[in-house]
C-alpha positions in Angstrom: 124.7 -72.2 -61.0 123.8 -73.7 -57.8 120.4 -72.1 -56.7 120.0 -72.0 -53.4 116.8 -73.7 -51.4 115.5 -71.6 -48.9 113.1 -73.8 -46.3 109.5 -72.8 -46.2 108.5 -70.2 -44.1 106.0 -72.1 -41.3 102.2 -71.0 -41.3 101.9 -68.9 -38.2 99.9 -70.8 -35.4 98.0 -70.0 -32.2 99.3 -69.8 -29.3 100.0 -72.6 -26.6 96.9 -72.3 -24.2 95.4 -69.1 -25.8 92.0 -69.4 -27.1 91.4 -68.8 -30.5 88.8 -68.2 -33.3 87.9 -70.6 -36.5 87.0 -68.5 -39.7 83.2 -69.7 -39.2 83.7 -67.6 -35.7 83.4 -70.9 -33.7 85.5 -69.9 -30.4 88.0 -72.9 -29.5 89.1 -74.0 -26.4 93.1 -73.3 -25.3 95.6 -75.7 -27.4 96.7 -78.0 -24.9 101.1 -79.6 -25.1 100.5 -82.6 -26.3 98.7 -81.7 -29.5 102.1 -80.3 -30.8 104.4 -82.6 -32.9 107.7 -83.0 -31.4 110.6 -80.9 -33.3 112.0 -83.6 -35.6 114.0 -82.8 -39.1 111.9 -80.8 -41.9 109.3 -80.0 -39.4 109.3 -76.7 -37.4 109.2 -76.6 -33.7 105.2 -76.5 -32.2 103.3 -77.6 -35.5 99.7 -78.2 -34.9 98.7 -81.9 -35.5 94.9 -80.8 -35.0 92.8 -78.3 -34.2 89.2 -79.2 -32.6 87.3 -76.5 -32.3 84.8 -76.5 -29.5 81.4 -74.9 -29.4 80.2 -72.4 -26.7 77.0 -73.4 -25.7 74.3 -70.4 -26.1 73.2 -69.0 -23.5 69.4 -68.6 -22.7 68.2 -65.2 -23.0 66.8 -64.3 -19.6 67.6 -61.3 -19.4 65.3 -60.9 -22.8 62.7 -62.4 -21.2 62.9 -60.5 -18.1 62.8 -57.1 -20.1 59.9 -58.0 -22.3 57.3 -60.1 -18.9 56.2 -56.6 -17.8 55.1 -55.4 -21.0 52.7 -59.1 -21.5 51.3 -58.5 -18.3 50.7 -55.0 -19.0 48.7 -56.6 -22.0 47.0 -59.3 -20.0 45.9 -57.0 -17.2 44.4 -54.1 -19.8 42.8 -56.9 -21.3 41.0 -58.5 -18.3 39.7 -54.7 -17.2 39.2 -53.4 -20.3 35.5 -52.5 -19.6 37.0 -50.4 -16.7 39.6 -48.6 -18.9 36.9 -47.6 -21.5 34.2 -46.7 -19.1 37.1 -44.3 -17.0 38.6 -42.9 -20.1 35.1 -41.5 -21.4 34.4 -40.3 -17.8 38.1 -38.2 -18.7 36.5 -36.8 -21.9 34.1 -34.6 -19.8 36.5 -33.7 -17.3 38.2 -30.2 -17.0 42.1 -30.3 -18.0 43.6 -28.1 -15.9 42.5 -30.1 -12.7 43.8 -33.5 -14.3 47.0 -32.3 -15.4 47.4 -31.1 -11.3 46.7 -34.6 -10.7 49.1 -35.9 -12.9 51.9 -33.3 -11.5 50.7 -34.6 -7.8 51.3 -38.1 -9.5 54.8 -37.5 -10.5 55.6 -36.0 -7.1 54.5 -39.7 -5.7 57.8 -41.0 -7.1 60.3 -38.4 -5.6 58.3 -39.0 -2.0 58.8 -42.7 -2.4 62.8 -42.1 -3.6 63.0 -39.8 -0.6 61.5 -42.0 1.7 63.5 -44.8 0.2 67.1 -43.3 0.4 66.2 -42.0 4.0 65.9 -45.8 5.4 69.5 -46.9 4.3 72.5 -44.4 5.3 74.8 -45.7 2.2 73.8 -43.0 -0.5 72.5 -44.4 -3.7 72.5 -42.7 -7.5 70.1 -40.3 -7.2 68.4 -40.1 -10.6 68.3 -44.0 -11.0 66.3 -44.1 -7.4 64.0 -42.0 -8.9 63.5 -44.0 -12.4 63.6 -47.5 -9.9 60.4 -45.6 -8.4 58.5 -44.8 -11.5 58.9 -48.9 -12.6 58.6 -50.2 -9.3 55.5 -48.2 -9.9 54.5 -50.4 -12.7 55.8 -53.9 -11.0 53.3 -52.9 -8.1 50.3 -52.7 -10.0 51.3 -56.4 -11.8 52.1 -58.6 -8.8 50.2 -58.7 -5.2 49.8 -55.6 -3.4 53.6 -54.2 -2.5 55.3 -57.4 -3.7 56.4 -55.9 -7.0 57.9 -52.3 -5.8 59.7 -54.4 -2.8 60.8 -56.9 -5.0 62.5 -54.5 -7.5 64.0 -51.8 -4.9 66.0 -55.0 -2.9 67.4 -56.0 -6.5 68.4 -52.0 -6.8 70.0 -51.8 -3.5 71.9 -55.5 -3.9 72.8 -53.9 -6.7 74.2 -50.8 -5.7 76.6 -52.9 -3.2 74.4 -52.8 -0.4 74.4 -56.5 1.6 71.0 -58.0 1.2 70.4 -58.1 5.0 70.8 -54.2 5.0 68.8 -54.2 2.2 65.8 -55.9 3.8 66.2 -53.9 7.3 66.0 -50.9 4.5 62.6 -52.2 3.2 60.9 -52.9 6.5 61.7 -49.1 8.0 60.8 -47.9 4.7 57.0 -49.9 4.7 57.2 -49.2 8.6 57.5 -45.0 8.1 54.7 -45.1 5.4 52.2 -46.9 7.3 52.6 -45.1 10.3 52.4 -41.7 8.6 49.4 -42.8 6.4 47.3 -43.8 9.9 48.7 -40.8 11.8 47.5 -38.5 9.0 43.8 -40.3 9.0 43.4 -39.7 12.8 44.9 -36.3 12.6 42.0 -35.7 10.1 39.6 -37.3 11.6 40.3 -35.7 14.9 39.8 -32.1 12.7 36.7 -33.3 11.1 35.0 -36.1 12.5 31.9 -36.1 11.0 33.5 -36.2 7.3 32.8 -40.1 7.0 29.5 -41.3 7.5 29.5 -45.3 7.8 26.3 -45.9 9.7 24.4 -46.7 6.8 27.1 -48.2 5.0 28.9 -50.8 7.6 26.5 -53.1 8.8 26.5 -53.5 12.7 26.7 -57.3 12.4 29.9 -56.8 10.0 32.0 -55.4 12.9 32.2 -58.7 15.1 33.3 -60.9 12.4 36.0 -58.4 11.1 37.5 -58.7 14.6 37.4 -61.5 15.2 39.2 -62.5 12.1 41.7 -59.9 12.8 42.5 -61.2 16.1 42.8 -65.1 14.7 45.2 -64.1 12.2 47.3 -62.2 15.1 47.3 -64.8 17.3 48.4 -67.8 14.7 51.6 -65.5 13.7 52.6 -65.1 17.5 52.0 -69.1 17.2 54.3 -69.7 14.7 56.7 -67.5 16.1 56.8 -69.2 19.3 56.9 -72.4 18.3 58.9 -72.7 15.4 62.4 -72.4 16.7 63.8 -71.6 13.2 61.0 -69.1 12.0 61.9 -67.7 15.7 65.7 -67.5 15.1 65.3 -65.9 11.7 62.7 -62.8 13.0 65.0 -62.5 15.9 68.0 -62.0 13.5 66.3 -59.9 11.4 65.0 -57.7 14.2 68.7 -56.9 15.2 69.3 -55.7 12.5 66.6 -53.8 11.6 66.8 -52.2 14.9 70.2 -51.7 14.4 69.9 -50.1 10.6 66.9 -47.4 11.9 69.6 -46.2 15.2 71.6 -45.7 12.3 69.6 -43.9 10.3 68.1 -41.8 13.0 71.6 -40.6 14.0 71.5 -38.4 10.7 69.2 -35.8 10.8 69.4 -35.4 6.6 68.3 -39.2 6.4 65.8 -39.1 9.1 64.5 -36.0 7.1 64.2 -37.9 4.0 62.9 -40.7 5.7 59.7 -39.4 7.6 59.3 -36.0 5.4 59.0 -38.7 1.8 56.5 -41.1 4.2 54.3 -38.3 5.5 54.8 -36.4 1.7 53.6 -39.9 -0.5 50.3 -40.1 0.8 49.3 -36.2 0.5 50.1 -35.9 -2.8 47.8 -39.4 -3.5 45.3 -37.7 -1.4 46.0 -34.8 -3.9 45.8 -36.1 -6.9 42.1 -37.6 -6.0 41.0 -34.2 -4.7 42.4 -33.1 -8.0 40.3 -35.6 -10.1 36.9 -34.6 -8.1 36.8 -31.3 -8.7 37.9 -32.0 -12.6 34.5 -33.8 -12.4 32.7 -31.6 -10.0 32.2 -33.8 -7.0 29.8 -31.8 -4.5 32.9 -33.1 -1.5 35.2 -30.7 0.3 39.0 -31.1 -0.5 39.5 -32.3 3.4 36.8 -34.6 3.4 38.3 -36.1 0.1 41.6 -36.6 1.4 39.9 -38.1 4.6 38.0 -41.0 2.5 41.2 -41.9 0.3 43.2 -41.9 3.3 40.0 -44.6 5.0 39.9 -46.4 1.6 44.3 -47.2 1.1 44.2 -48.2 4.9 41.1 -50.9 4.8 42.7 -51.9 1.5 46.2 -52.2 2.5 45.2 -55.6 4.1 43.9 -57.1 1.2 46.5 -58.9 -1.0 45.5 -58.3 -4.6 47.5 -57.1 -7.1 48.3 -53.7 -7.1 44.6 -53.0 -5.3 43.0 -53.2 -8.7 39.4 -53.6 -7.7 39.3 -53.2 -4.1 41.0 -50.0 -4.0 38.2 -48.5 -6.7 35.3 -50.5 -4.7 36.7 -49.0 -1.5 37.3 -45.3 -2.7 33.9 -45.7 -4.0 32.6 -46.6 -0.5 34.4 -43.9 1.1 33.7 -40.9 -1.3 29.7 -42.1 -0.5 30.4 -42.3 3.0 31.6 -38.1 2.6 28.4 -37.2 1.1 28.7 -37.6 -2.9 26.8 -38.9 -4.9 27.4 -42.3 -6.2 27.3 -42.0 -9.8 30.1 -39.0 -9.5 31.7 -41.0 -7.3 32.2 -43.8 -9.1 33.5 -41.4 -12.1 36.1 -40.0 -9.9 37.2 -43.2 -9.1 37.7 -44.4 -12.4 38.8 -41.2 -13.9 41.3 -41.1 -10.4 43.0 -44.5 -11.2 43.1 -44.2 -15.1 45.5 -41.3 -14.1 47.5 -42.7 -11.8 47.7 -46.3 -12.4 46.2 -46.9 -16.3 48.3 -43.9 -17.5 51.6 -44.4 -16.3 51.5 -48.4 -16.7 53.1 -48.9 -20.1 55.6 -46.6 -19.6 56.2 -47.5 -16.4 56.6 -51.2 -17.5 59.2 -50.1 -20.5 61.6 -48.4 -17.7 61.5 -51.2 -16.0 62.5 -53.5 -18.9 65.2 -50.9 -19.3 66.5 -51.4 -16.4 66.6 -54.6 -16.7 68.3 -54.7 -19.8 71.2 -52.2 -18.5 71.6 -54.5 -15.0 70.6 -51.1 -13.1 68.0 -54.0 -11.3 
């Protein structure tokens, strides 16, 4: 009987120029032509001669880093004030609830202000409820790096991320900074105006400190216009950026909703700051009216606002102090409301404020 030979069946092989995938899970590169043997007898068409597997390198894990850096300098920063922290907490024990949770709600408004304000300097719409969460960790990033580098920093990576062009973006930020400021002074002289005898600075601000101020005031003024006009390409760049900023508020202003949003969130932030100190004081029965107490935090944000530290921690209690003496409390109180007034709305909301931002990180919403 003649059996007949049947030729083996070939082992199946990858494809010409596909990737594919050793059984260690090493990904190799695409098979290139001439690592085929030639059809020839006994050996089937396209048999592999080799197969080199090449290794992906591994990628660093920035992204890992990124998420976990706020959370280290949360750590760093509790531990460098950590006599603060224990000193405001036990001023907290002896304070009346009710009054701190209002300042903890007046907190939390802070946020939607700043999302309102935020959304009402650029006219393409951007996710609502992620706005609001880029708030609370910009929040965070504020209190970490110098004075409004951090919340800047992570609302341009928001908006570039959202599709908006980075010079938009920019023009965005600089209306934004532009509507609070002006709303913070024009809400100090509107007060002031009202009451002005509810800061008293005669005792406090020596004569002979006034001079000096100014004049270093006026030098730093003068060696920007300098710059300016003597640096062709510093000059080129502010012009651009002018145009368009100039160009992005017409915009803006030509919708009422967004010019709504925009002035309504920057005249909105600072009241309910101003209302969550008030808040704090009478928790801990300072002998200050409301007004008054709105007038020195008002004062206090706009000396400070000049002074690059990060996140104001220090000067902003050192000034508040100042000011709440300068309204006629005393300044042991004082300095309790202070301390009790930032624990709330800085010391409080830090760490969790710092794991939303990592999360956002994490899922590329910055």
């Amino acid at each position: 009987m003649t059996r007949t030979e049947q030729p083996p069946s070939p082992s199946p092989q990858p494809l010409v120029g596909a990737a594919w995938r050793t059984s260690s899970g090493v990904t190799a590169e695409p098979l290139p032509l001439n690592l085929l043997d030639p059809p020839g007898p006994g050996r089937p068409r396209g048999r592999v001669l080799a197969r080199v597997p090449v290794r992906v390198p591994a990628r660093l894990p920035v992204r890992q880093v990124l998420c976990l850096l706020p959370l280290a300098l949360v750590a760093v920063v509790a531990v460098r004030h950590r006599a603060v922290l224990a000193e405001g907490f036990g001023h907290l024990a002896s304070a009346k609830w009710p009054w701190l949770l209002a300042a903890a709600g007046a907190t939390c408004l802070t946020w939607v202000a700043a999302a309102f304000t935020r959304q009402g300097a650029l006219v393409p719409r951007l996710p609502g409820r992620r706005l609001v969460a880029v708030q609370f960790a910009a929040g965070a990033a504020n209190h970490l790096l110098p004075t409004g580098l951090g919340a800047s920093a992570v609302n341009l990576r928001f908006m570039t991320v959202c599709g908006v062009p980075p010079a938009r973006s920019a023009a965005a930020l600089a209306l934004y900074l532009l509507a609070e400021s002006v709303a913070r002074v024009a809400l100090l002289a509107a007060l002031l105006i009202a009451f002005p005898d509810a800061l008293r600075l005669g005792g406090l601000l020596p004569d002979a400190a006034v001079g000096p101020l100014l004049l270093a005031a006026g030098g730093v003024v003068c060696a920007a216009v300098a710059v300016l006009l003597l640096v062709r390409r510093v000059r080129t760049v502010v012009s651009g950026f002018l145009r368009t900023a100039l160009g992005e508020a017409r915009s803006v202003h030509a919708r009422p909703a967004r010019a709504l949003a925009l002035w309504g969130g920057a005249f909105a932030f600072p009241v309910c700051q101003a209302a969550g100190l008030v808040a704090v004081g009478r928790a801990l029965d300072l002998p200050v009216a409301p007004l008054h107490m709105a007038v020195a935090y008002l004062a206090a944000t706009v000396a400070v606002a000049l002074v690059p530290v990060p996140g104001g921690i220090g000067s902003v209690e050192a000034a508040l102090i100042v000011a709440l003496v300068a309204a006629g409390g005393p300044a042991a109180v004082a300095t309790a409301v202070v301390l009790a007034y930032r624990i709330v709305t800085v010391w409080l909301p830090l760490l969790p404020g710092a794991l939303t931002l990592g999360a956002l990180v994490r899922l590329k919403v910055i």
